[in-house]
Every structure is written in structure tokens, then in C-alpha cells.
PDB file as gemmi writes it, atoms N, CA and C in Angstrom:
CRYST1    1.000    1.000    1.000  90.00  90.00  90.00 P 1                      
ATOM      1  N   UNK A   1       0.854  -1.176   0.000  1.00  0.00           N  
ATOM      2  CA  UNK A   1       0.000   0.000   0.000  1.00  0.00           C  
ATOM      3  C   UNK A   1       0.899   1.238   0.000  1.00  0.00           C  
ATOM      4  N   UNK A   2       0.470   2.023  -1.030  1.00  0.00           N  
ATOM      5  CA  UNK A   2       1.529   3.329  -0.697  1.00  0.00           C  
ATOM      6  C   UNK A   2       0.914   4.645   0.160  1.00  0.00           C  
ATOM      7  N   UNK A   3       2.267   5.033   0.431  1.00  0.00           N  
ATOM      8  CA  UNK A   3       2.370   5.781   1.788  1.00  0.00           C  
ATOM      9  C   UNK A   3       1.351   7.386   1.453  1.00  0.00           C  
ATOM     10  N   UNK A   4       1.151   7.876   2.585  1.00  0.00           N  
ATOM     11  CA  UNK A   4      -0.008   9.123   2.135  1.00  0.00           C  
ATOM     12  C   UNK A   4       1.424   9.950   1.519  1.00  0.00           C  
ATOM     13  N   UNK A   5       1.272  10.769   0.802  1.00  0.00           N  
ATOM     14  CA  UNK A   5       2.658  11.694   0.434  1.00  0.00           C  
ATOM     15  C   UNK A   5       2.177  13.022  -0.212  1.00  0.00           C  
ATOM     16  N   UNK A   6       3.469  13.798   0.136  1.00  0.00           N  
ATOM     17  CA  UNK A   6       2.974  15.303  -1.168  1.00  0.00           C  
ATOM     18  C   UNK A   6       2.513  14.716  -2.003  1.00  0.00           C  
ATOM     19  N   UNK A   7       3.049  14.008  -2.839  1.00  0.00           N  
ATOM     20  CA  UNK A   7       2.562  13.751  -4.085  1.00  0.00           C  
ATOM     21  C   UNK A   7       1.080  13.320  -4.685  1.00  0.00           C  
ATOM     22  N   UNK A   8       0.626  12.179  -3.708  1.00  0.00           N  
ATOM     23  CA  UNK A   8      -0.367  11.750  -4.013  1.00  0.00           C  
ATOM     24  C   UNK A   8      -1.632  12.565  -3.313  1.00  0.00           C  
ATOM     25  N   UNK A   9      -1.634  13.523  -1.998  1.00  0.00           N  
ATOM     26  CA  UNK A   9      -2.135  14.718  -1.814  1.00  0.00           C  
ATOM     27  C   UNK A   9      -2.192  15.890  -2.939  1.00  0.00           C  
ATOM     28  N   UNK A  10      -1.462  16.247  -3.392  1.00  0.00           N  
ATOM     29  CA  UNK A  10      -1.488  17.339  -4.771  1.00  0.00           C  
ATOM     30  C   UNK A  10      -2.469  16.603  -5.881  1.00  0.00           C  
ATOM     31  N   UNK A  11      -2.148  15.365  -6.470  1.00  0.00           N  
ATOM     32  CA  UNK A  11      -2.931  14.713  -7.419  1.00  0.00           C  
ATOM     33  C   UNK A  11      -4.271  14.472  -7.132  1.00  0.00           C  
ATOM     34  N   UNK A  12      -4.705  14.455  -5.873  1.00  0.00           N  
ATOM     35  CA  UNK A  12      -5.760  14.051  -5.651  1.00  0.00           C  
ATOM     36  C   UNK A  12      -6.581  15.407  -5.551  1.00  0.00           C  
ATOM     37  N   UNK A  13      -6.045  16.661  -4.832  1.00  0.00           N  
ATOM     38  CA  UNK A  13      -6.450  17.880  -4.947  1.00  0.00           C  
ATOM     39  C   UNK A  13      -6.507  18.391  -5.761  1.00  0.00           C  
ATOM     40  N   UNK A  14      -5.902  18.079  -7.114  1.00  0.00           N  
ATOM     41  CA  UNK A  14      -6.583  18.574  -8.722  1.00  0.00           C  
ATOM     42  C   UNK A  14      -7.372  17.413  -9.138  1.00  0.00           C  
ATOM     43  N   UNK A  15      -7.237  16.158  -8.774  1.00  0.00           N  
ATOM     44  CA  UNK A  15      -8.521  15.616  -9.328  1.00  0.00           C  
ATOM     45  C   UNK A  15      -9.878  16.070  -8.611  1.00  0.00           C  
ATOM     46  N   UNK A  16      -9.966  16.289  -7.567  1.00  0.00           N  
ATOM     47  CA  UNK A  16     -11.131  16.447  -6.849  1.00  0.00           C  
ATOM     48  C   UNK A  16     -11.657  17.808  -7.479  1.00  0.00           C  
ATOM     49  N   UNK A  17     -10.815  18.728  -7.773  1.00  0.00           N  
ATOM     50  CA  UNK A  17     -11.289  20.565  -8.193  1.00  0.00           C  
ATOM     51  C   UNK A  17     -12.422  19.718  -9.818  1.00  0.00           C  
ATOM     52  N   UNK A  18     -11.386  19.131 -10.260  1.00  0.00           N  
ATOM     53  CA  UNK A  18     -12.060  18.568 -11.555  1.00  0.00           C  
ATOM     54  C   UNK A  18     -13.041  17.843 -11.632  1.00  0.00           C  
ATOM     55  N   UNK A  19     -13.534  16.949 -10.605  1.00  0.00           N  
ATOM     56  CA  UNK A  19     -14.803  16.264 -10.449  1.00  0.00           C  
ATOM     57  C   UNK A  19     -15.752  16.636  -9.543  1.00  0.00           C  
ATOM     58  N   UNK A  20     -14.908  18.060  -8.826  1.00  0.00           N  
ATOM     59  CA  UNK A  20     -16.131  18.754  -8.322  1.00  0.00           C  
ATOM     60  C   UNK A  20     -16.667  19.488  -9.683  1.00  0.00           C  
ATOM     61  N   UNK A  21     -16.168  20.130 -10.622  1.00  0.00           N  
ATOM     62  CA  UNK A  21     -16.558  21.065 -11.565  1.00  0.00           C  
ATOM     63  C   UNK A  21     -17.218  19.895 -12.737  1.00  0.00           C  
ATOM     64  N   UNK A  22     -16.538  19.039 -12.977  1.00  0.00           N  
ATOM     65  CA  UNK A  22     -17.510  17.897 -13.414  1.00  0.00           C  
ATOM     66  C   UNK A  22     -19.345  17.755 -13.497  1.00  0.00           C  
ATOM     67  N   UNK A  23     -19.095  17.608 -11.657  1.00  0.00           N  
ATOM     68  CA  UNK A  23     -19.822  17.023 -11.544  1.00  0.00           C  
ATOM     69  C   UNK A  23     -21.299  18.446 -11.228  1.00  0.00           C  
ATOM     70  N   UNK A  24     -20.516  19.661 -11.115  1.00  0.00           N  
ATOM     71  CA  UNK A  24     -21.582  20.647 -10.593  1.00  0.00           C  
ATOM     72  C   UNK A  24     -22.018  20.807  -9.352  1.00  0.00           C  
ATOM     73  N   UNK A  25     -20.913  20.560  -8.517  1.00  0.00           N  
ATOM     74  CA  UNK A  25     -20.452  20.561  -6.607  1.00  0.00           C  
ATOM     75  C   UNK A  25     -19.954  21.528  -6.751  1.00  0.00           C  
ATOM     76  N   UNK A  26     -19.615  21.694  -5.168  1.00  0.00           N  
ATOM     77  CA  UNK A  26     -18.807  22.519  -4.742  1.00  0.00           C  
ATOM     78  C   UNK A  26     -18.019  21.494  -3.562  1.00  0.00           C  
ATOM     79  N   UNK A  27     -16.893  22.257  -3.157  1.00  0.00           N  
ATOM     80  CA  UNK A  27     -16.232  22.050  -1.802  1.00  0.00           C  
ATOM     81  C   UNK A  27     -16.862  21.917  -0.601  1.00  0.00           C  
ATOM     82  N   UNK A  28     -18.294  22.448  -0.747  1.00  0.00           N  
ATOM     83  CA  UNK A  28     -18.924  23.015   0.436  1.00  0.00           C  
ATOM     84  C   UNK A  28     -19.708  21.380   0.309  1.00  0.00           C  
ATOM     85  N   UNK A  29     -20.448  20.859  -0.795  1.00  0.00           N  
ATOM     86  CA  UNK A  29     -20.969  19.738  -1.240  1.00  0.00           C  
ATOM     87  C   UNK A  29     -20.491  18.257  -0.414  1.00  0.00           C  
ATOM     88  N   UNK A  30     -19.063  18.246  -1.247  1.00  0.00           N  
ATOM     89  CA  UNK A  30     -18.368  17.213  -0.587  1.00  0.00           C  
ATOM     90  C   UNK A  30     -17.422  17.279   0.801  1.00  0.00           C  
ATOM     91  N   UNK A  31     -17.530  18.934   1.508  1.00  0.00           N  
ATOM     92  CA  UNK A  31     -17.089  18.486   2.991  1.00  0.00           C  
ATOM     93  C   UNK A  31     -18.334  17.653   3.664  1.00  0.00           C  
ATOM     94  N   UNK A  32     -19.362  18.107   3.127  1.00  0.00           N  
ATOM     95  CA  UNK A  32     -20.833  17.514   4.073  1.00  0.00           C  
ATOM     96  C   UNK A  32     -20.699  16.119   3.767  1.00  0.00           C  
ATOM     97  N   UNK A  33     -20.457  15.431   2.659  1.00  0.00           N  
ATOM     98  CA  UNK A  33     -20.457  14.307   2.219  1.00  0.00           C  
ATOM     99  C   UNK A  33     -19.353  13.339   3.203  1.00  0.00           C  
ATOM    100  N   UNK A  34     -18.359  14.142   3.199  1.00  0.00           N  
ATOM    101  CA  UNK A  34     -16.994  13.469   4.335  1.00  0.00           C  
ATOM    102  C   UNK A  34     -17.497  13.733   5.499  1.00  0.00           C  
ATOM    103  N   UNK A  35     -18.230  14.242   5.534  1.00  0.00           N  
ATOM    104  CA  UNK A  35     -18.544  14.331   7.444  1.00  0.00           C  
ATOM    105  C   UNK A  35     -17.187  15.404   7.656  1.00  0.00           C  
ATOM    106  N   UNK A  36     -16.609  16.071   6.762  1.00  0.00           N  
ATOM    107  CA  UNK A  36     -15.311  16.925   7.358  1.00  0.00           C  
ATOM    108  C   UNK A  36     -15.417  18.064   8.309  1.00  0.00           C  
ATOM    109  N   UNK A  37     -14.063  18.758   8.680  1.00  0.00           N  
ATOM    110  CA  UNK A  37     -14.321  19.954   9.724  1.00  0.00           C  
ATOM    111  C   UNK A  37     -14.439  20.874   9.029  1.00  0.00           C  
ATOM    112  N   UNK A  38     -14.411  21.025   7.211  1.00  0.00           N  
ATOM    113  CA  UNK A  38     -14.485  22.214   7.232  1.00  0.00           C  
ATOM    114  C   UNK A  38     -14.313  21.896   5.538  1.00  0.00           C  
ATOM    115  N   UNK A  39     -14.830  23.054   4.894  1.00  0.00           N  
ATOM    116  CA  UNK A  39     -14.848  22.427   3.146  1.00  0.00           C  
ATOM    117  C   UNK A  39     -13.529  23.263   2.299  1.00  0.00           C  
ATOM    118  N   UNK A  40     -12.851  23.746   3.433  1.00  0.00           N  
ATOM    119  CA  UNK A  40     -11.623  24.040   2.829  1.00  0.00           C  
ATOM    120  C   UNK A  40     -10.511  22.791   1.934  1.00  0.00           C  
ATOM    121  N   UNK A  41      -9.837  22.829   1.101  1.00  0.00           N  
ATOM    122  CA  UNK A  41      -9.297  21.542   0.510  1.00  0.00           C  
ATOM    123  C   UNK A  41      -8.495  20.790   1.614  1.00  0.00           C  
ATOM    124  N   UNK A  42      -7.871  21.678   2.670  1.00  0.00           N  
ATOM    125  CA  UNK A  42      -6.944  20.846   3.801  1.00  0.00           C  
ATOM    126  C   UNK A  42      -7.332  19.618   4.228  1.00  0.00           C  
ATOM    127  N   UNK A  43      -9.088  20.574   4.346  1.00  0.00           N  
ATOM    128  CA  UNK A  43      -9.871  19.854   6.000  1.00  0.00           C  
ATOM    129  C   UNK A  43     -10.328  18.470   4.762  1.00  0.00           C  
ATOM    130  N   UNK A  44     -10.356  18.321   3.781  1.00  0.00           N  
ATOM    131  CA  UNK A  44     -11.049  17.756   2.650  1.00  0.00           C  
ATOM    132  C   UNK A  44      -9.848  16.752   2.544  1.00  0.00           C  
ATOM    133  N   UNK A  45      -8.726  16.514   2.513  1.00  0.00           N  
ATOM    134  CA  UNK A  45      -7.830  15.902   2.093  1.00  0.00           C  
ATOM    135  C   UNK A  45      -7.362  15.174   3.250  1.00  0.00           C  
ATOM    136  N   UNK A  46      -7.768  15.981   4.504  1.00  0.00           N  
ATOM    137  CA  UNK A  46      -6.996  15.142   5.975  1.00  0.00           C  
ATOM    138  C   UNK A  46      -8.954  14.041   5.987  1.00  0.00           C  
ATOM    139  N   UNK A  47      -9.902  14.570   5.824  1.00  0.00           N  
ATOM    140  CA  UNK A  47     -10.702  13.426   5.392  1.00  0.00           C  
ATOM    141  C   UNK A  47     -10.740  12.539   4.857  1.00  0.00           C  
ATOM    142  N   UNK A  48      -9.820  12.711   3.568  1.00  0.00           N  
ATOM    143  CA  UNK A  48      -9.274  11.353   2.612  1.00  0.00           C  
ATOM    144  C   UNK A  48      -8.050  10.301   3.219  1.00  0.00           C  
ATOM    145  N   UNK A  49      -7.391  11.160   3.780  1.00  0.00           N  
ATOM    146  CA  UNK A  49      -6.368  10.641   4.391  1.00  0.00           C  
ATOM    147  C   UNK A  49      -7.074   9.534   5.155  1.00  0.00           C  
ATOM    148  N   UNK A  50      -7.740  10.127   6.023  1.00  0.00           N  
ATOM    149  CA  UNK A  50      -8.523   8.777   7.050  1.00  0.00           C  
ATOM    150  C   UNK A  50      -8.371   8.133   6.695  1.00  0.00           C  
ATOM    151  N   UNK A  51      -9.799   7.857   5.437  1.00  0.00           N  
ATOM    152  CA  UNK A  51      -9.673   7.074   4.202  1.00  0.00           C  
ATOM    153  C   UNK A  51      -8.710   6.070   4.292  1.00  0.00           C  
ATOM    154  N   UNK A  52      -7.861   7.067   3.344  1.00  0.00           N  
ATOM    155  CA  UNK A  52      -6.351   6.311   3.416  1.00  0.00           C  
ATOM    156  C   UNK A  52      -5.885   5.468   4.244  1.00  0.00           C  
ATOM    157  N   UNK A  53      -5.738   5.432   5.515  1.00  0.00           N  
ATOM    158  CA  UNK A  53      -5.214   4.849   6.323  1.00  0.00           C  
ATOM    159  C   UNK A  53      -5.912   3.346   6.751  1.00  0.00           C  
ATOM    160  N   UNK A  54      -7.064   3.634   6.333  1.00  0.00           N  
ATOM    161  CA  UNK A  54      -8.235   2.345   6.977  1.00  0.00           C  
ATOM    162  C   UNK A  54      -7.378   1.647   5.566  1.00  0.00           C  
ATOM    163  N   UNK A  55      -7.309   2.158   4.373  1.00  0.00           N  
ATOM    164  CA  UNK A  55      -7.276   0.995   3.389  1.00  0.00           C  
ATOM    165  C   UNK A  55      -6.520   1.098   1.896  1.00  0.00           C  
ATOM    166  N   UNK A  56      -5.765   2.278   2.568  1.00  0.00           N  
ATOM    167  CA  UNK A  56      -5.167   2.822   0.971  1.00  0.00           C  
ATOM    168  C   UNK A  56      -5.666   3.286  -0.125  1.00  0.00           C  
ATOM    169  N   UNK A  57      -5.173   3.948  -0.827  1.00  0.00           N  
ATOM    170  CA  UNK A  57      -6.509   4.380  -2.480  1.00  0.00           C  
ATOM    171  C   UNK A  57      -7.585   3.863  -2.883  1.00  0.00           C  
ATOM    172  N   UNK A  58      -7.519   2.661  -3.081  1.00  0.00           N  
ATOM    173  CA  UNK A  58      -8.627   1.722  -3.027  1.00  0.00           C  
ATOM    174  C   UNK A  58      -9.525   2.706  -2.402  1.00  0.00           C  
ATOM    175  N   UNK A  59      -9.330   2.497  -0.887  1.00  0.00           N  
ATOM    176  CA  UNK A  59     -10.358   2.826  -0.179  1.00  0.00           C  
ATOM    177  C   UNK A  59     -10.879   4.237   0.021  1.00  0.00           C  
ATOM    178  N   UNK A  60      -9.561   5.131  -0.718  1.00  0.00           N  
ATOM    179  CA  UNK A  60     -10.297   6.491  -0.929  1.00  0.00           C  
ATOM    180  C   UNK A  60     -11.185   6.352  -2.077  1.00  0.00           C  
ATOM    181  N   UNK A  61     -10.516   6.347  -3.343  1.00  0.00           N  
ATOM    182  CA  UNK A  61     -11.684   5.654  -4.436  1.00  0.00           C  
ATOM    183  C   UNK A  61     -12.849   5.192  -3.832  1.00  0.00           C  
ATOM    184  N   UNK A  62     -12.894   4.310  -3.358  1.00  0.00           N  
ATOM    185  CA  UNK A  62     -14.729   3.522  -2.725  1.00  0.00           C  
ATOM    186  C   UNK A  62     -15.171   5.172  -2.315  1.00  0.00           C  
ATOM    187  N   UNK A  63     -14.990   5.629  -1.222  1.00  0.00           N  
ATOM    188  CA  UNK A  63     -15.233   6.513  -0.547  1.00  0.00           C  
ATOM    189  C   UNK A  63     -15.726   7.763  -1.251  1.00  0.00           C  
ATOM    190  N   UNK A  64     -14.848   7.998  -2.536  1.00  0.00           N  
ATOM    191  CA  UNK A  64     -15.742   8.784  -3.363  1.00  0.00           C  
ATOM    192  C   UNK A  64     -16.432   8.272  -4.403  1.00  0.00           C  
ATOM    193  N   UNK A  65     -16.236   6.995  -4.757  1.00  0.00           N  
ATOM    194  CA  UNK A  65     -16.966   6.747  -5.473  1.00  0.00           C  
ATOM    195  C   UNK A  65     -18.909   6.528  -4.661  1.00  0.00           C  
ATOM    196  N   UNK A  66     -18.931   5.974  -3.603  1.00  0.00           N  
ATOM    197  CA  UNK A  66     -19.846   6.150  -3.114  1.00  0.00           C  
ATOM    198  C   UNK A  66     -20.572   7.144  -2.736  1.00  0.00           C  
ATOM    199  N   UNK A  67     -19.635   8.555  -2.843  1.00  0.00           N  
ATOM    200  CA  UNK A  67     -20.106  10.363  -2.723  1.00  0.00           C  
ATOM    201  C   UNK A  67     -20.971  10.391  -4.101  1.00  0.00           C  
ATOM    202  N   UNK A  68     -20.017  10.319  -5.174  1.00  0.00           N  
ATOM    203  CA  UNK A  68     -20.414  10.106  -6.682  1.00  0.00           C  
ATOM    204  C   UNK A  68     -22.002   9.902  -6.727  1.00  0.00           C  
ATOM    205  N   UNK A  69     -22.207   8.184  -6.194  1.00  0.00           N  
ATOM    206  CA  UNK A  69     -23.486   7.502  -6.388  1.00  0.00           C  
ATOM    207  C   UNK A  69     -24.837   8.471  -5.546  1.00  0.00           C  
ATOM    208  N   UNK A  70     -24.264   8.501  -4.521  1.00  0.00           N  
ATOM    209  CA  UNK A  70     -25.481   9.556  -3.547  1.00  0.00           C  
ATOM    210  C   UNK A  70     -25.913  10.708  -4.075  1.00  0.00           C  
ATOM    211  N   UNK A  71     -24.791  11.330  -4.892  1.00  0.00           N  
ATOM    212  CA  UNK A  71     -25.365  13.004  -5.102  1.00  0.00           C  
ATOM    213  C   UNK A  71     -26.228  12.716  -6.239  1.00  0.00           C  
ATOM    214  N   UNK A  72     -25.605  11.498  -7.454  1.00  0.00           N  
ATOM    215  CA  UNK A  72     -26.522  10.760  -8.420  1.00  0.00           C  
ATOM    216  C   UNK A  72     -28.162  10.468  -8.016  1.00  0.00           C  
ATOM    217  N   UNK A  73     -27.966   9.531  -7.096  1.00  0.00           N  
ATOM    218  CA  UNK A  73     -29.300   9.457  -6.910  1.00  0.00           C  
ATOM    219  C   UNK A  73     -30.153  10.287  -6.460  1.00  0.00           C  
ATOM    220  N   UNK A  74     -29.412  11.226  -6.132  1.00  0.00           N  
ATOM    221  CA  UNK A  74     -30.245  12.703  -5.200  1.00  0.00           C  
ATOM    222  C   UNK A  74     -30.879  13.520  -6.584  1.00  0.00           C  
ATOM    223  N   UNK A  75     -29.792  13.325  -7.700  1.00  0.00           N  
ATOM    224  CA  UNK A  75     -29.666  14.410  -8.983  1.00  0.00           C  
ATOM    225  C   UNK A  75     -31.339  13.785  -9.542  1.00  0.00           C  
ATOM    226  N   UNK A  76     -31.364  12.489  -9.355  1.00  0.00           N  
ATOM    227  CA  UNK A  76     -31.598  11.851 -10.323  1.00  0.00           C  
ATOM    228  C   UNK A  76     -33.525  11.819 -10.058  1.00  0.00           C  
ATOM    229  N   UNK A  77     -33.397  12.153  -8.631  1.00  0.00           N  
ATOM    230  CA  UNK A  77     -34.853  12.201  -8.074  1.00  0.00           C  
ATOM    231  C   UNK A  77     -35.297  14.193  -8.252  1.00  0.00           C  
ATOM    232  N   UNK A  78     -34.394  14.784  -8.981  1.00  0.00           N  
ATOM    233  CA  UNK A  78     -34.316  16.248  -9.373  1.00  0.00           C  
ATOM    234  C   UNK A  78     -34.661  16.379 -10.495  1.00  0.00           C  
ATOM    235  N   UNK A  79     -35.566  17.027 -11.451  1.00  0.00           N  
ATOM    236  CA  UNK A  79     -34.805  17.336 -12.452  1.00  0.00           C  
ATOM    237  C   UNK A  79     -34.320  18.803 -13.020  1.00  0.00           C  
ATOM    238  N   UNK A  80     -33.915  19.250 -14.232  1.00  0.00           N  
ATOM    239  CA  UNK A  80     -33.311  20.472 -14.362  1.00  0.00           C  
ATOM    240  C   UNK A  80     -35.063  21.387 -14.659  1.00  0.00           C  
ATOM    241  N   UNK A  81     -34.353  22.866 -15.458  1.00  0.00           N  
ATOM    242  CA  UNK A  81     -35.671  23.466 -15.440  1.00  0.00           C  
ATOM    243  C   UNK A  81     -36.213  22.857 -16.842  1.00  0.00           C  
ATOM    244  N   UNK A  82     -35.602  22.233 -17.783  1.00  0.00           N  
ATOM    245  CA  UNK A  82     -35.972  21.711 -19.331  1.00  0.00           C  
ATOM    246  C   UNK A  82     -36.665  20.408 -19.007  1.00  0.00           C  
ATOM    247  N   UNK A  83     -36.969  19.738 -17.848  1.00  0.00           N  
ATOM    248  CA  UNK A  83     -37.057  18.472 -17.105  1.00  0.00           C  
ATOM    249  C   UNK A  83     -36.389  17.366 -17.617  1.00  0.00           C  
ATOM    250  N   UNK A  84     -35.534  17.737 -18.326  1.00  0.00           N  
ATOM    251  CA  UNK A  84     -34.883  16.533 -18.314  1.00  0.00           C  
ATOM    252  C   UNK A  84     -33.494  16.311 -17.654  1.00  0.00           C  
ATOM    253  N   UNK A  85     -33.328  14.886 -17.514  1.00  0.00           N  
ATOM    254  CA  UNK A  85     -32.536  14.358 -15.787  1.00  0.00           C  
ATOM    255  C   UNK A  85     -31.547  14.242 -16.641  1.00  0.00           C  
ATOM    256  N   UNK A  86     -30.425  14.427 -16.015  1.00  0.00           N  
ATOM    257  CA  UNK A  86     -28.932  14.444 -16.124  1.00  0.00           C  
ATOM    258  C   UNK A  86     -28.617  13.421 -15.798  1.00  0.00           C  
ATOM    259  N   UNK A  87     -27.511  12.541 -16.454  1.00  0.00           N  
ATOM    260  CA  UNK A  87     -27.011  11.315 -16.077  1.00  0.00           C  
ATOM    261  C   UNK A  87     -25.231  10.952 -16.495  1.00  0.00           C  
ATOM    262  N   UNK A  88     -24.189  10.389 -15.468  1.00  0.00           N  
ATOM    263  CA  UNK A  88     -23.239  10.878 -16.001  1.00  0.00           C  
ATOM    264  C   UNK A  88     -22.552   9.896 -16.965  1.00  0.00           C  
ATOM    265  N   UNK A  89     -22.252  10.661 -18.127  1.00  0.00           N  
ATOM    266  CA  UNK A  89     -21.782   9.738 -19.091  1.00  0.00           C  
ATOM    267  C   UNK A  89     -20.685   8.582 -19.228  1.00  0.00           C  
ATOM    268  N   UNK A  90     -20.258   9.418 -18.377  1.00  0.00           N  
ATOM    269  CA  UNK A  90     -17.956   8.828 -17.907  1.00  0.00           C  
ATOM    270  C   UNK A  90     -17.820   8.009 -16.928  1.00  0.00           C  
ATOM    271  N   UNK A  91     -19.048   8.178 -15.813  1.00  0.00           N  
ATOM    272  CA  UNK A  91     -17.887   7.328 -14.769  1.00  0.00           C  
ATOM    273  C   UNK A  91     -17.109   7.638 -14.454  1.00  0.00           C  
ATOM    274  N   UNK A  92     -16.357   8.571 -14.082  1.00  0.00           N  
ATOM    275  CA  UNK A  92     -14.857   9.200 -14.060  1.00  0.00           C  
ATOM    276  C   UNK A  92     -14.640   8.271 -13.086  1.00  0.00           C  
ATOM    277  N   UNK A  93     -15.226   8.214 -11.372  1.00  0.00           N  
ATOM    278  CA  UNK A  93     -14.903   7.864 -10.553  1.00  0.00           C  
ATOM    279  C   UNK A  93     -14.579   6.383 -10.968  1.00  0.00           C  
ATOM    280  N   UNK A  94     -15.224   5.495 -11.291  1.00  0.00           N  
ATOM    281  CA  UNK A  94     -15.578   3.978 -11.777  1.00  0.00           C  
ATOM    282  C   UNK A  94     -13.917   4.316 -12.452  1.00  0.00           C  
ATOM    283  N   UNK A  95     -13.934   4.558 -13.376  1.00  0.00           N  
ATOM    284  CA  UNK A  95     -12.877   4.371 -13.880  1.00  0.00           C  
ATOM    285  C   UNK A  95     -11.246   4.683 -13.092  1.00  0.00           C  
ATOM    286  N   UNK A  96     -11.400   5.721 -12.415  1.00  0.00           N  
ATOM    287  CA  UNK A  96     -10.200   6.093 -11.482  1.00  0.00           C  
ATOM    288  C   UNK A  96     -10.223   4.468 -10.702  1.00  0.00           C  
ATOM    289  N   UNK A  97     -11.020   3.958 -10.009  1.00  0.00           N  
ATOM    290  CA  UNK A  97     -11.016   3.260  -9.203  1.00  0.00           C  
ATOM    291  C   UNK A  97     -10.426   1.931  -9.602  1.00  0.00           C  
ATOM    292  N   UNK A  98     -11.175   1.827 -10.853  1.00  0.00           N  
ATOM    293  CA  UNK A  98     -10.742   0.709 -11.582  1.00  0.00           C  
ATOM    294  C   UNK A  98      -8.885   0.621 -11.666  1.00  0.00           C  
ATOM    295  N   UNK A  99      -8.146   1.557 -12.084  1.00  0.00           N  
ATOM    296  CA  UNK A  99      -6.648   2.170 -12.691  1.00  0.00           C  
ATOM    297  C   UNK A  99      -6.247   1.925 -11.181  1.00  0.00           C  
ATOM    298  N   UNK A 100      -6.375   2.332 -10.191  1.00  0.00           N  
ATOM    299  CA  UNK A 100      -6.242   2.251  -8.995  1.00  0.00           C  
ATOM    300  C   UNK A 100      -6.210   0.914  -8.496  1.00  0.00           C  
ATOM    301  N   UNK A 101      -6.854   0.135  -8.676  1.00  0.00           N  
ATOM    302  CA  UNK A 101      -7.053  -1.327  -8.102  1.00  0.00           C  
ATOM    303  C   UNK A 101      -5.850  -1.968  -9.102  1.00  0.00           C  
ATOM    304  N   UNK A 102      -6.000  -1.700 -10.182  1.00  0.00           N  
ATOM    305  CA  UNK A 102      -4.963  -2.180 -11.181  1.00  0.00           C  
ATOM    306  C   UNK A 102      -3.303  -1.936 -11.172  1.00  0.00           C  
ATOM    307  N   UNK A 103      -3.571  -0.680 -10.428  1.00  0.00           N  
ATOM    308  CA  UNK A 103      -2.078  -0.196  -9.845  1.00  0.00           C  
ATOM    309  C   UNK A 103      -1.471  -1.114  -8.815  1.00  0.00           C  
ATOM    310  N   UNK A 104      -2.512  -1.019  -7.586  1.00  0.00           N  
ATOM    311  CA  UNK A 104      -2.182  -1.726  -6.750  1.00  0.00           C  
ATOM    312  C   UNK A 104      -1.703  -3.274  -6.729  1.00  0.00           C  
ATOM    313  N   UNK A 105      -2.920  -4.247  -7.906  1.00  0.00           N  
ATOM    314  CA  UNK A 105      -2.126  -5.568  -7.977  1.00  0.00           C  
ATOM    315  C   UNK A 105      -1.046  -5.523  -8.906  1.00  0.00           C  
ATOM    316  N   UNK A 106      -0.550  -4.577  -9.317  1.00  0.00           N  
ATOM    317  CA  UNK A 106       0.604  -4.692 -10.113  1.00  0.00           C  
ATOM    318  C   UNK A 106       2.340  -4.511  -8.995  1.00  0.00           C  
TER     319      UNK A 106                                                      
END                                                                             
């Protein structure tokens, strides 16, 4: 399992800016989602870290990928003002997770 580091903190803090803007969140969105102290990126990343520690990337992946699914199903019981429901095409998360698991048994 690799270690929490600058590195993989920075990568994860531009992926997250990008699948918050993705997805049409905010910071404020996914501190509530972490249960965090605060929706600043710090307080957001020492949340992942937890994460981290119970189980390595993997287990941050799950962790947002399961944020992903909730705000989905929340979206999904919404719709826009044209009524029609938004649905996401990519998977981004699914797929990170996937590369991730693949990293790891390698």
C-alpha cells in the first residue's frame, strides 16, 4: 500500500477541483459528504487521508466513489428546469477506481 505523500495529496487535490466542476459541486458539497471539519481543501484531504489509512486508495476511491453515487441518486430524483434528468456519461470515478485497483495488484 503506498504511503499518504505530497505527491499523491497534490494529485488528488486537482482531481477532486475537476470532479467537483464535473460534476456541478462545490467544496462546500463534498465536505458535508466526508462528514469533514471544514470544506476548505486541507480539511477535505486530511478526510481522505482517514480514508487512506483504513485501506489505501482503493479505499479512498470507494469513498468517493460512493459520494459520486449519492449526489446521483439525489440528482436523479431532481430534475433540471428543461425536465430533463442528467445522467453521467464517464464514470470518471468507476474508472479512477478501476486504474487504482490495477495499480495496486501490479
Amino acid at each position: 500500500m503506498a504511503k499518504w505523500s505530497v505527491e499523491i495529496q497534490d494529485e488528488l487535490a486537482s482531481l477532486l477541483k475537476d470532479w467537483l466542476k464535473q460534476q456541478g459541486r462545490t467544496q462546500a458539497d463534498l465536505g458535508r459528504s466526508l462528514k469533514a471539519a471544514s470544506s476548505r481543501m486541507p480539511a477535505l484531504l486530511e478526510a481522505l487521508e482517514q480514508e487512506h489509512k483504513s485501506g489505501g486508495l482503493p479505499k479512498v476511491a470507494e469513498a468517493l466513489c460512493k459520494i459520486e453515487s449519492s449526489w446521483a441518486s439525489t440528482f436523479k430524483n431532481k430534475t433540471s428546469t428543461n425536465g430533463l434528468q442528467r445522467e453521467d456519461p464517464f464514470g470518471q470515478l468507476d474508472l479512477i477506481m478501476q486504474e487504482i485497483k490495477d495499480d495496486c495488484e501490479n
